[in-house]
PAZAPA-4460 file (N, C-alpha, C; in steps of 0.05 Angstrom, whole numbers, plus 32768, in hexadecimal, padded with zeros to 4 digits):
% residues 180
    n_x    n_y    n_z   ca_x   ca_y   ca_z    c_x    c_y    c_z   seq   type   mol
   8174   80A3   8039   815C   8099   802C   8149   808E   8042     1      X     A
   814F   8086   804F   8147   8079   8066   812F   8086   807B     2      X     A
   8144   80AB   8084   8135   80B7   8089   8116   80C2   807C     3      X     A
   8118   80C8   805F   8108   80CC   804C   80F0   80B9   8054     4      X     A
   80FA   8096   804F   80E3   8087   804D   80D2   808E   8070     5      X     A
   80E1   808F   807E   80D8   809A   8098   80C8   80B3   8091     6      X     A
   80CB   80C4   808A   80BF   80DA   8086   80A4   80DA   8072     7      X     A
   80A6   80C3   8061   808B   80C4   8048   807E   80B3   805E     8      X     A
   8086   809C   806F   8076   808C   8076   806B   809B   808E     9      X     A
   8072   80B2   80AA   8068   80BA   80B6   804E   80D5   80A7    10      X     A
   805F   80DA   8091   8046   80E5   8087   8028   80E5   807E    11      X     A
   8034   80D0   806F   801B   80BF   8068   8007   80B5   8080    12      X     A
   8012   809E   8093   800B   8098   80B2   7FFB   80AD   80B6    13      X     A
   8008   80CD   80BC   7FF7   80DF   80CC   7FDD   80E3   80BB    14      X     A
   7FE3   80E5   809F   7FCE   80F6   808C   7FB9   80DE   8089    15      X     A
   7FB9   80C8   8095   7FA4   80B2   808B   7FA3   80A1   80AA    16      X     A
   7FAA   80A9   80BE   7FAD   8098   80D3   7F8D   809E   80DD    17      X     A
   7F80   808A   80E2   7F6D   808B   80F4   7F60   806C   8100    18      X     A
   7F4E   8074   8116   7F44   805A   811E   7F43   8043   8106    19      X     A
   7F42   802A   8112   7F31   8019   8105   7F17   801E   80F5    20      X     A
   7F0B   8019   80D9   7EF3   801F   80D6   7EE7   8036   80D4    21      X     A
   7EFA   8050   80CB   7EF3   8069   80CE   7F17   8080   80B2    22      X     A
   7F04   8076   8099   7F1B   807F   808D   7F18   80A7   8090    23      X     A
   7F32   80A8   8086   7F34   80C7   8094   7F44   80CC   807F    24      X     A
   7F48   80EA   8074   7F5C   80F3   8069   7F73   8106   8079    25      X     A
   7F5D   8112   8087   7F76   8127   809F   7F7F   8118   80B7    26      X     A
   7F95   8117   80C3   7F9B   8112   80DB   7F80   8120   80F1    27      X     A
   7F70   8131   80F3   7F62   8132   8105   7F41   8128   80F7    28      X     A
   7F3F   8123   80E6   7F21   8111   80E1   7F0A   8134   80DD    29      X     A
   7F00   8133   80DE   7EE3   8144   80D9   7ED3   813D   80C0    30      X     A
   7EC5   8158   80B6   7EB9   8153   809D   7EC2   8152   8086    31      X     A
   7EB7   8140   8071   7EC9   813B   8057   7EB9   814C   8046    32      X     A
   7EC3   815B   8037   7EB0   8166   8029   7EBA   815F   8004    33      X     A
   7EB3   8159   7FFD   7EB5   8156   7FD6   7EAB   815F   7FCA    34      X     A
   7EAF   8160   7FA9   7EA6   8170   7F99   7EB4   8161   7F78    35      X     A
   7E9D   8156   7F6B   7E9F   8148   7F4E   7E96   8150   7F34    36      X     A
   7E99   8145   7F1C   7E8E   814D   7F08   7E6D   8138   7F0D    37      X     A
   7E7A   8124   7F12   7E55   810F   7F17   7E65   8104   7F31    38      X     A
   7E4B   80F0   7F35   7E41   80E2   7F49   7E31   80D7   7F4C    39      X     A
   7E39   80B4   7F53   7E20   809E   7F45   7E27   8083   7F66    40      X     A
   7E0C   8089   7F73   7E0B   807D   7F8D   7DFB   8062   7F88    41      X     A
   7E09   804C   7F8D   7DFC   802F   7F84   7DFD   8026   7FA4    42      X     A
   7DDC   8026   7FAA   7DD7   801F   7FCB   7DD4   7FFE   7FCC    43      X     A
   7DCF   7FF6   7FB7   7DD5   7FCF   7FC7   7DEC   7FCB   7FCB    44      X     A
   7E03   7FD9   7FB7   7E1C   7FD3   7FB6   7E2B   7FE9   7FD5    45      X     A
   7E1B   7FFC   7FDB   7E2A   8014   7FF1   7E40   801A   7FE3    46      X     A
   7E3B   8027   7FC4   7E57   802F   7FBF   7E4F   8049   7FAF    47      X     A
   7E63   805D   7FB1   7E5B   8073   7FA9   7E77   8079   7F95    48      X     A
   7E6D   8080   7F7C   7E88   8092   7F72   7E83   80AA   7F62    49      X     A
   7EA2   80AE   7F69   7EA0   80D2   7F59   7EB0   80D3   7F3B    50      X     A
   7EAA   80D8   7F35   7EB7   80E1   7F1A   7EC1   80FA   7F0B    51      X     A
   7ED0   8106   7EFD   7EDD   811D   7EF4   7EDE   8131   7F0D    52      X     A
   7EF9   8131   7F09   7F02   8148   7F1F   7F00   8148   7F39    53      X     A
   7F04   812E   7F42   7EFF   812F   7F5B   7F12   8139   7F70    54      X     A
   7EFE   8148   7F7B   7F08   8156   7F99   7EFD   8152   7FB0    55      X     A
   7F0F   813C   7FCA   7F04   813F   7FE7   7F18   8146   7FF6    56      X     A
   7F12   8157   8005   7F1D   8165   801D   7F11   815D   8033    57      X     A
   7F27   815B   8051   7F2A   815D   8064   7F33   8163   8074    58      X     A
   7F2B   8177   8082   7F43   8190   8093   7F59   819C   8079    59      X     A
   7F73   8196   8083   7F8B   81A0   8070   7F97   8196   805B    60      X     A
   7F7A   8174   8058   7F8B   8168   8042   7F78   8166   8032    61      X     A
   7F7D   815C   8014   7F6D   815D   7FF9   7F78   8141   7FEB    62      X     A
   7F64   8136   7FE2   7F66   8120   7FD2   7F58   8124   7FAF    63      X     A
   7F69   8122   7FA4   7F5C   8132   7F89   7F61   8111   7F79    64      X     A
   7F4C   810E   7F65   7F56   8100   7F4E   7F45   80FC   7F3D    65      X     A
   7F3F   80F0   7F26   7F29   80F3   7F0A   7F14   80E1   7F18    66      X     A
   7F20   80C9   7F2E   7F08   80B5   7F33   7F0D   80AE   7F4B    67      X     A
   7EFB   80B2   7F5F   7EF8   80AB   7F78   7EE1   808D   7F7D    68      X     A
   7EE8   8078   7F8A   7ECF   806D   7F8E   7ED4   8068   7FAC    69      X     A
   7EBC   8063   7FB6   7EBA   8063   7FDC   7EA8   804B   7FDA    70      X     A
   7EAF   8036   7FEC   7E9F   8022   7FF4   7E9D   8027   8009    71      X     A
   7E82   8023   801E   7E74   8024   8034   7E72   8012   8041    72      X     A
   7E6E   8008   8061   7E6E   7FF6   8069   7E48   7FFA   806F    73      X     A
   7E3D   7FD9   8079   7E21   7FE6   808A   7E29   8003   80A2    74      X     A
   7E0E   8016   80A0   7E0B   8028   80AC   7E14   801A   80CA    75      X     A
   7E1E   802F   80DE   7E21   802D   80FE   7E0A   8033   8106    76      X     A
   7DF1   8038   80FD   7DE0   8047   8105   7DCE   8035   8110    77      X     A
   7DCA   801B   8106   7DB7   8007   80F9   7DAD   8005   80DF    78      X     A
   7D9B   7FF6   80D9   7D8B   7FF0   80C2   7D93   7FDC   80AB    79      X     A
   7D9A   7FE1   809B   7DA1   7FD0   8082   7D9B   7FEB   8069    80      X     A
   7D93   7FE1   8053   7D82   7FE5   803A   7D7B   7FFD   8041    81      X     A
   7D78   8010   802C   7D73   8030   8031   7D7B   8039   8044    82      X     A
   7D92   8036   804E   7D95   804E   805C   7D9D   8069   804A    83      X     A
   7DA4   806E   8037   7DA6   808E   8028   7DC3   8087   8021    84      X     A
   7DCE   809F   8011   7DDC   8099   800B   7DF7   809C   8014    85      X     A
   7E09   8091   800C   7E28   8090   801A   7E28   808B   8038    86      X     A
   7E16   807B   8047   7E0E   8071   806C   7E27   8067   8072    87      X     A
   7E28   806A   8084   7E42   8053   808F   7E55   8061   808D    88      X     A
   7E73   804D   8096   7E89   8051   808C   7E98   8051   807C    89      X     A
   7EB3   8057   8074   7EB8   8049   8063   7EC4   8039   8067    90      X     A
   7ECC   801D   8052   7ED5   800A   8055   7EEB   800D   8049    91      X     A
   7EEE   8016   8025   7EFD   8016   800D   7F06   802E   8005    92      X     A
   7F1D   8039   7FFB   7F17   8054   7FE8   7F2A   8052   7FD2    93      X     A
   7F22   804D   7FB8   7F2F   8044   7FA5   7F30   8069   7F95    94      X     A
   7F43   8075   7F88   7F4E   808D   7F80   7F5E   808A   7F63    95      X     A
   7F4D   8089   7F4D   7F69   8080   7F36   7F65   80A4   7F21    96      X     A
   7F76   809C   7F0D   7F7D   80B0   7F02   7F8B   80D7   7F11    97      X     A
   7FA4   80CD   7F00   7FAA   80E9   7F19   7FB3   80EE   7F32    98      X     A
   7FAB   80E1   7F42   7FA6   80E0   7F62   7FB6   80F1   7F6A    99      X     A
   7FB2   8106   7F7F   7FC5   8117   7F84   7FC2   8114   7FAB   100      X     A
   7FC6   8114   7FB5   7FC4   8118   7FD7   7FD5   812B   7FDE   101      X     A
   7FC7   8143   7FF0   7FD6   8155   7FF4   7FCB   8160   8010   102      X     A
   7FE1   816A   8024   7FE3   8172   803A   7FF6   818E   803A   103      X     A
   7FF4   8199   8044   7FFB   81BA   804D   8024   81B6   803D   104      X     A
   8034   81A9   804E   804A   819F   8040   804E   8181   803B   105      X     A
   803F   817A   8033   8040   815A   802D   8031   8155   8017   106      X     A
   803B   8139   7FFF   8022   813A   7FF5   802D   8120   7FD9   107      X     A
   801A   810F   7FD6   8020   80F1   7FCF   800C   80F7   7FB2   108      X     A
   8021   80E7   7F95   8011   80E3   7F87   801A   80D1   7F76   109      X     A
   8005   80C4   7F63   8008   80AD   7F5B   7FF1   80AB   7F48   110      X     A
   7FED   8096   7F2C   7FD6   8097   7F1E   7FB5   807E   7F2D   111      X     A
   7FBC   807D   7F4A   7FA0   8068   7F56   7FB6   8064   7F72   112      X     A
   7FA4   8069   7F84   7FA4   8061   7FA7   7F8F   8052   7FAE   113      X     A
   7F97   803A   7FBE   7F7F   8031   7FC8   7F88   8038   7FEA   114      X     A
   7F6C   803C   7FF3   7F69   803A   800F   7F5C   8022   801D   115      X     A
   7F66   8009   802C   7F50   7FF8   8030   7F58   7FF5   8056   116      X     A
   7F3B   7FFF   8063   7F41   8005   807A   7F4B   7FEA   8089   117      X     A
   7F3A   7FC8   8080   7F43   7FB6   808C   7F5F   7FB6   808A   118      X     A
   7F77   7FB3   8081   7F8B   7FAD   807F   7F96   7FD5   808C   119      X     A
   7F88   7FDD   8094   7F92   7FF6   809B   7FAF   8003   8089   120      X     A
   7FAA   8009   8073   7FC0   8001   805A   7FB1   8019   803F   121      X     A
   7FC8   8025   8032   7FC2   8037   801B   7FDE   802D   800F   122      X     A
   7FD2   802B   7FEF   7FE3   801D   7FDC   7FE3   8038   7FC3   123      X     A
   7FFA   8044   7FC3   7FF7   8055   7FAB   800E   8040   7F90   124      X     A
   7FF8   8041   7F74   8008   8037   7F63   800F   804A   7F4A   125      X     A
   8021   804B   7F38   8020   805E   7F26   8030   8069   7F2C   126      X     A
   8048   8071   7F20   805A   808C   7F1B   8058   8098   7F35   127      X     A
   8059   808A   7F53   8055   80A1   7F63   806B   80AD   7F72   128      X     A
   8063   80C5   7F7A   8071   80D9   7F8D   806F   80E3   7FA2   129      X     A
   807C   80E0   7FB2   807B   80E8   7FD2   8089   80FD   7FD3   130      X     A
   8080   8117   7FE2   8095   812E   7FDA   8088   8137   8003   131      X     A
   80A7   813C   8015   809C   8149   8025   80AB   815D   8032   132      X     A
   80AB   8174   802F   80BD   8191   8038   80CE   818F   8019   133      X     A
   80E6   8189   8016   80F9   818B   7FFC   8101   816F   7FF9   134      X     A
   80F4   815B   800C   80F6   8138   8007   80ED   812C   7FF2   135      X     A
   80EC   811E   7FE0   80E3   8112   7FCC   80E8   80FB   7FC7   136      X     A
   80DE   80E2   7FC3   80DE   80CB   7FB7   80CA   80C3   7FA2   137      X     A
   80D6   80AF   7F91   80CA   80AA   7F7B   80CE   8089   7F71   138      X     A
   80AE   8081   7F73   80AD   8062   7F6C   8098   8058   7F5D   139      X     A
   8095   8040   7F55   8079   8033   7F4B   8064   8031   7F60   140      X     A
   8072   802A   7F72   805A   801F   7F91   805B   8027   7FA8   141      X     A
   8049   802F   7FB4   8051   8039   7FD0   803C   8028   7FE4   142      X     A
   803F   801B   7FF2   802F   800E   8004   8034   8018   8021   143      X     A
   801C   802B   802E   8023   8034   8040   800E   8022   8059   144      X     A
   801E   800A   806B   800B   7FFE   8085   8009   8015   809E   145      X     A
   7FF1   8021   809B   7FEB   803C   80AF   7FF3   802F   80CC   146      X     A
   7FEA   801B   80DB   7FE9   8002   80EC   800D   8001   80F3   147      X     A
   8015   7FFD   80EE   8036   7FF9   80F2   804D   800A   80E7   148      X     A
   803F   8023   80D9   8044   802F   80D0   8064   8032   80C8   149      X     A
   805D   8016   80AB   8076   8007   8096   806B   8010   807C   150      X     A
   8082   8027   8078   8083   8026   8059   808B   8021   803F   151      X     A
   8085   8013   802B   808C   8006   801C   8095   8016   8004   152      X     A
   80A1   801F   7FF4   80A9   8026   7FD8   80B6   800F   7FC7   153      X     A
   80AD   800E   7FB3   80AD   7FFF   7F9E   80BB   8005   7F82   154      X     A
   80CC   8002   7F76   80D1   8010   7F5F   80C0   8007   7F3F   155      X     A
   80C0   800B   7F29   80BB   8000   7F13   80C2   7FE3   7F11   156      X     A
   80C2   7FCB   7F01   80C8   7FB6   7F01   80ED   7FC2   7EF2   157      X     A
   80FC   7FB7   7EF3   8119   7FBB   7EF3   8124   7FD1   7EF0   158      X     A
   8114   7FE2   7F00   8116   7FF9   7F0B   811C   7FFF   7F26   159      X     A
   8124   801A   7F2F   8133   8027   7F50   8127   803E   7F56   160      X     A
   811E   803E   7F71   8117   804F   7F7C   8121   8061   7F7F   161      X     A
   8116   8078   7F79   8121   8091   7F75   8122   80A4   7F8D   162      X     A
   8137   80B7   7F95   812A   80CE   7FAC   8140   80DA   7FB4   163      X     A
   8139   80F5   7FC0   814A   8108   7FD0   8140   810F   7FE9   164      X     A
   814F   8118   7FF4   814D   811C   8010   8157   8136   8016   165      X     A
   814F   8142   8024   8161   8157   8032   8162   815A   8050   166      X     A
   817F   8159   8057   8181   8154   807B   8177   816B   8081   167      X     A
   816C   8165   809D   8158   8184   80A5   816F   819A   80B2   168      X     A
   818E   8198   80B7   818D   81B0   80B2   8196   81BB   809C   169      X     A
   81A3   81AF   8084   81A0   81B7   8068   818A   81C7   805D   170      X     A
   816C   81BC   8069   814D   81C6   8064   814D   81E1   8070   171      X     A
   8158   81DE   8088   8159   81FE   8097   8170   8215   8090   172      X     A
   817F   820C   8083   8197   8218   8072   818D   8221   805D   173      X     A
   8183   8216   804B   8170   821D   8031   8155   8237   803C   174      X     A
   814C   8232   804F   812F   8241   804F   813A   825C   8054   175      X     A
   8157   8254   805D   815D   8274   806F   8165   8283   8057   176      X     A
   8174   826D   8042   8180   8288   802C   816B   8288   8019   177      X     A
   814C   827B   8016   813F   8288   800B   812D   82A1   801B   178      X     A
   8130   82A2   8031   8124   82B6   803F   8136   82D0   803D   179      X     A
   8158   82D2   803D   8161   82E7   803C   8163   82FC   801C   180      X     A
***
């Protein structure tokens, strides 16, 4: 089990690891691109959210869920007030209903994730699941500190954490007799 939690927690780490002050979904950072049913940008507040069906991608990973909201820090640019919309960084990324996070073989879900870059930290709550190659665990909470990269699983209240594992050469034993 042990290995497992090693394995959700370097995953996670890679798929959300980035500088200070610069949230990311892919281990290598580029452009984010999304796509919603709406979208309602409140500039005194710097907060933007998406609603129905949300989809953002970056590089190989996807963050899907019914409600995205993004809080902004002031722009790096200068100014204050109007700068346009979504300026800056982000600070926050709050994800409820659904939440799915997914990477090429990796991929975390749960019904709300928060991302909050100060504490360099993602909190999935809800029914969630960490699934990576034929690994699986299953809890109420997952608190992943990107920074020291310690991961937390949580079960239901008088409830147990759930999960399987498979040793990697068991994993390579399996791929071969589904290949023959």
């Amino acid at each position: 089990m042990k290995a497992f939690a090693i394995a959700a927690g370097a995953f996670l780490a890679g798929a959300l690891a980035a500088p200070a002050a610069h949230a990311q979904l892919a281990e290598g950072g580029g452009p984010v691109s999304y796509s919603a049913n709406n979208l309602e940008y409140f500039d005194g507040e710097r907060r933007l959210v998406l609603t129905g069906d949300v989809d953002i991608v970056q590089n190989d990973a996807r963050l899907r869920a019914d409600r995205i909201t993004l809080f902004f820090s002031e722009s790096t640019g200068g100014g204050g007030e109007g700068q346009g919309l979504a300026s800056g960084d982000i600070q926050r990324m709050i994800a409820e209903g659904e939440v799915y996070y997914v990477r090429p073989t990796q991929s975390a879900r749960g019904n709300r994730a928060v991302y909050e870059i100060a504490n360099d930290s993602v909190t999935f709550s809800g029914n969630v699941v960490v699934a990576s190659d034929e690994n699986v665990i299953r809890g109420e909470t997952l608190v992943l500190n990107i920074t020291n990269r310690r991961t937390i699983i949580r079960p239901t209240q008088g409830g147990r954490v759930r999960g399987v594992f498979v040793p990697g050469e068991n994993r390579q034993q399996n791929s071969g007799q589904r290949t023959q």
